[in-house]
MISE-352728 format. One line per field, with one value per residue: residue in one letter; y, z, x of N, C-alpha, C in turn. Coordinates in steps of 0.02 Angstrom, whole numbers, always signed. Layout:
REM MISE-352728
type (a  ...)
nyy (Y  ...)
nzz (Z  ...)
nxx (X  ...)
cayy (Y  ...)
cazz (Z  ...)
caxx (X  ...)
cyy (Y  ...)
czz (Z  ...)
cxx (X  ...)
REM end
This chain:
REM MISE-352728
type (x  x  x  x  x  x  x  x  x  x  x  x  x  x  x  x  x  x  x  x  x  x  x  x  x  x  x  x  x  x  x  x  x  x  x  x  x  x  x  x  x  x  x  x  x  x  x  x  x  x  x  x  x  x  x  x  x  x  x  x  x  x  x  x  x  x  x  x  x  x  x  x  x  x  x  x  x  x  x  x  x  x  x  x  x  x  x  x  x  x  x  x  x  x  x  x  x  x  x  x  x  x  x  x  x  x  x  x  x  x  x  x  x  x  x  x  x  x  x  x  x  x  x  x  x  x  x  x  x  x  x  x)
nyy (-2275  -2284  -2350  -2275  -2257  -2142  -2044  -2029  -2085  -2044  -2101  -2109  -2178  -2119  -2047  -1988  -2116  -2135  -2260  -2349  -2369  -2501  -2598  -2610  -2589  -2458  -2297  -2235  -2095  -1998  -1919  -1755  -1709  -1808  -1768  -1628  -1656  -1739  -1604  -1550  -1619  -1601  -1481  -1476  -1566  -1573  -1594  -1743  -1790  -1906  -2085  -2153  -2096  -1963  -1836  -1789  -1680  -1471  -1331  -1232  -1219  -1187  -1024  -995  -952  -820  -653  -601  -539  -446  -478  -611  -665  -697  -773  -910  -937  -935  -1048  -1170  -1190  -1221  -1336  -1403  -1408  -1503  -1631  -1646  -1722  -1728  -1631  -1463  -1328  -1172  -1055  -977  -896  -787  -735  -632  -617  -516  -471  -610  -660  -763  -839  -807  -953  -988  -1113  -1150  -1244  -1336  -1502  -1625  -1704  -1630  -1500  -1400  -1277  -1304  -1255  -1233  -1194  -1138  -1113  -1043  -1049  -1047  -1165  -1162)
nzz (+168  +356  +477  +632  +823  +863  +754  +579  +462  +332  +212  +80  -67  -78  -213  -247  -249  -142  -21  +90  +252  +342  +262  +139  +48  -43  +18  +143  +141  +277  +312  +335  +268  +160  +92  +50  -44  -142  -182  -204  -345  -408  -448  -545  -632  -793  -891  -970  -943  -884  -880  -944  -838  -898  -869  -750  -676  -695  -775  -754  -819  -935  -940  -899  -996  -1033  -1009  -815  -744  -631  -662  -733  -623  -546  -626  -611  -497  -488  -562  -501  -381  -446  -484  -368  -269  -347  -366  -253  -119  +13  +71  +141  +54  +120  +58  -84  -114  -245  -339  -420  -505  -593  -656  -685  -757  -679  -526  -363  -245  -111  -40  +51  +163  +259  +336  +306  +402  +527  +606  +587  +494  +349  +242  +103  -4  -163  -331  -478  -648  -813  -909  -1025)
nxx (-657  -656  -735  -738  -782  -775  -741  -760  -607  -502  -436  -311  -231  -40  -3  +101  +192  +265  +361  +304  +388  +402  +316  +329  +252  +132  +131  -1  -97  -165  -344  -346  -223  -230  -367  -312  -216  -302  -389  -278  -237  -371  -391  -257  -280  -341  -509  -536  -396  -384  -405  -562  -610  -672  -753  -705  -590  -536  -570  -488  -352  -373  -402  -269  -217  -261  -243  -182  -282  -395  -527  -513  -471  -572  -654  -570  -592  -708  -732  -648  -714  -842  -788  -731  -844  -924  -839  -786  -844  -805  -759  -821  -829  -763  -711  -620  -497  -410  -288  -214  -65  -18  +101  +186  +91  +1  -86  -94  -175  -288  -361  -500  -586  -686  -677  -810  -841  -763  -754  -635  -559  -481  -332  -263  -117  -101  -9  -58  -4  +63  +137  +229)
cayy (-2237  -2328  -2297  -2277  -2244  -2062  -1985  -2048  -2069  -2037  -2128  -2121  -2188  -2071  -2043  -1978  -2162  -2170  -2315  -2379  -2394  -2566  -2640  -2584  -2538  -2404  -2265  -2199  -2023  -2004  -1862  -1675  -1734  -1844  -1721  -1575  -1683  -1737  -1550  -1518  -1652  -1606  -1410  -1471  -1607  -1561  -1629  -1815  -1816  -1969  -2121  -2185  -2026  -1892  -1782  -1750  -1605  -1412  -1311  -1166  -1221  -1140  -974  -960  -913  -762  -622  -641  -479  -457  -518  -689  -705  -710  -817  -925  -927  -991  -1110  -1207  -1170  -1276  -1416  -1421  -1436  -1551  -1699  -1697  -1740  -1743  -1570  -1414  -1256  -1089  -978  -991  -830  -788  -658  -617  -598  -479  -483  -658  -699  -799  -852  -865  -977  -1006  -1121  -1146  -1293  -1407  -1591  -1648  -1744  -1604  -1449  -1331  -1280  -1328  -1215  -1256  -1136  -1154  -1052  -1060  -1017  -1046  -1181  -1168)
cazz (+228  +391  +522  +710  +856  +885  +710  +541  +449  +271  +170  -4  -81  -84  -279  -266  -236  -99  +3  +179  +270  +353  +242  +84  +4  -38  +75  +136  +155  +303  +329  +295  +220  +90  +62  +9  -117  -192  -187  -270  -392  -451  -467  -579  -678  -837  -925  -1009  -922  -822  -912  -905  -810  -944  -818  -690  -705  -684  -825  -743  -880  -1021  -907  -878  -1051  -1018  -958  -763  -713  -569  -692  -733  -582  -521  -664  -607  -431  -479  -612  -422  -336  -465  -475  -286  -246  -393  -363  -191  -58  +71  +110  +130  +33  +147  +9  -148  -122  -296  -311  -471  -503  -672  -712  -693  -774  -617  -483  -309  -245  -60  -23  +141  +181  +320  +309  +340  +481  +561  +598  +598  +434  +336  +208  +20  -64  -234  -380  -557  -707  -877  -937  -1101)
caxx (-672  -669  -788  -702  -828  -789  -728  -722  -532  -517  -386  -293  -152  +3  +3  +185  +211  +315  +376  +298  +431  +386  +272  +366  +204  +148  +115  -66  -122  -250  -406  -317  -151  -254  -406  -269  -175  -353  -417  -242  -245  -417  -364  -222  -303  -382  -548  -509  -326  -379  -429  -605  -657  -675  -782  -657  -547  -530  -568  -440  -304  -396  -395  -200  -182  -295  -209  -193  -324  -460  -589  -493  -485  -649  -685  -524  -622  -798  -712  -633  -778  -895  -763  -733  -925  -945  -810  -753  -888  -760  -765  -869  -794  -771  -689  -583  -466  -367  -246  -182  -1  +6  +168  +192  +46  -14  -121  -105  -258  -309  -445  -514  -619  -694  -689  -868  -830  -748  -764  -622  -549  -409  -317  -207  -109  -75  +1  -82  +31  +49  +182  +272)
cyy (-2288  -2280  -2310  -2258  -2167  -2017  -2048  -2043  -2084  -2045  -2115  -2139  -2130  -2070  -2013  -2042  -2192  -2234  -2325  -2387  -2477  -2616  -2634  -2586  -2487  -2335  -2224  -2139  -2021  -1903  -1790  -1694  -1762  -1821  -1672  -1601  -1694  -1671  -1541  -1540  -1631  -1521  -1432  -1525  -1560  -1613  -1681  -1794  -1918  -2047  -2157  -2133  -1965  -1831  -1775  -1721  -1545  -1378  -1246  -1185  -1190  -1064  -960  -939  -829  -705  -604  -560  -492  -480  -617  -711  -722  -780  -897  -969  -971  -1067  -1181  -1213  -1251  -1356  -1473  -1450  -1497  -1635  -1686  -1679  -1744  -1692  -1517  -1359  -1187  -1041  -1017  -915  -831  -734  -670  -571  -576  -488  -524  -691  -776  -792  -856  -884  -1005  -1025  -1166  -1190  -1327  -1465  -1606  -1693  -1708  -1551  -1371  -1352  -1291  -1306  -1238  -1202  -1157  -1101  -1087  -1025  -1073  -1072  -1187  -1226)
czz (+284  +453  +593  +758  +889  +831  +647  +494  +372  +243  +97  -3  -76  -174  -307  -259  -195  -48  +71  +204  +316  +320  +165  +40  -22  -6  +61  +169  +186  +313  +292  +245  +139  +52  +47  -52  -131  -226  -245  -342  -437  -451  -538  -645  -732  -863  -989  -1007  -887  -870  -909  -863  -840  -893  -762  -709  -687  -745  -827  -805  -931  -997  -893  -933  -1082  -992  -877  -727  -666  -591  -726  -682  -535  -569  -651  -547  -433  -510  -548  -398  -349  -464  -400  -263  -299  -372  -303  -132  +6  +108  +104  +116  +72  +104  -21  -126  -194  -299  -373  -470  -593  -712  -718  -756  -724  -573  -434  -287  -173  -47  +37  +144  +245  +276  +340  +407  +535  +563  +607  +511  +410  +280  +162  +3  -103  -265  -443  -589  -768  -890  -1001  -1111)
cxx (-682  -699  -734  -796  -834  -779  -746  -658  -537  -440  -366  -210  -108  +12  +81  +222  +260  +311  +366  +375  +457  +359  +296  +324  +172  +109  +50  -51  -165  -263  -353  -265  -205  -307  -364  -249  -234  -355  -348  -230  -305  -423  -327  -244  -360  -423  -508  -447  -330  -451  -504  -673  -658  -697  -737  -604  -573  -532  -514  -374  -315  -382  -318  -169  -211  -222  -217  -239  -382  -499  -591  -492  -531  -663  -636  -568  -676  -762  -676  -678  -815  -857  -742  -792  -960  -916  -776  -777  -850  -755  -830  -828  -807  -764  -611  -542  -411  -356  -204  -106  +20  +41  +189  +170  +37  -68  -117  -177  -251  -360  -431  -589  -629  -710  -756  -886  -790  -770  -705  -558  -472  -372  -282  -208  -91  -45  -9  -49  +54  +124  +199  +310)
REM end
């Protein structure tokens, strides 16, 4: 995190590893851009995927083999909620919206956050479903 004198700017690698185009290293992600891909990374990451850090992860993977109903997805809902407010200090959570897609067996998932250093909010959609 580097401090400036009117905001602070919030960095991460690009984990899709693409290529600076000047510096042919590899390319950063600043403030919204690089808090979404976290937020989505740590949606899609499951418990002991990530070496070293057993505790980080989303327990929503066990849930997409549920059938996809109003009551999964509440439970779909908090299960984001607690991992959002748990591992990533970067933001403040407005609302988890999940919207169950039946016949899919699916998720859509809208969450709606401020970055703590700002104040106006910044939105990710996702879709949760169940790979074979």
């Amino acid at each position: 995190m580097a401090h400036n004198t009117l905001t602070y700017t919030y960095s991460d690698l690009d984990l899709d590893f693409t290529k600076h185009a000047v510096t042919k290293d590899v390319a950063k992600m600043y403030d919204a851009e690089a808090i979404k891909k976290s937020v989505r990374h740590l949606v899609y990451t499951m418990h002991y995927e990530r070496p070293f850090h057993p505790e980080v992860g989303c327990m929503v993977h066990s849930l997409l083999f549920e059938n996809a109903t109003p009551m999964t997805a509440v439970a779909v809902q908090r299960t984001i909620e607690d991992t959002l407010n748990n591992l990533e200090p970067r933001i403040r959570l407005l609302d988890v919206m999940v919207i169950p897609q039946e016949d899919e067996n699916a998720y859509n998932i809208t969450i709606v956050f401020n970055i703590v250093t700002r104040n106006e909010p910044v939105e990710l959609s996702l879709m949760l479903k169940e790979v074979r």
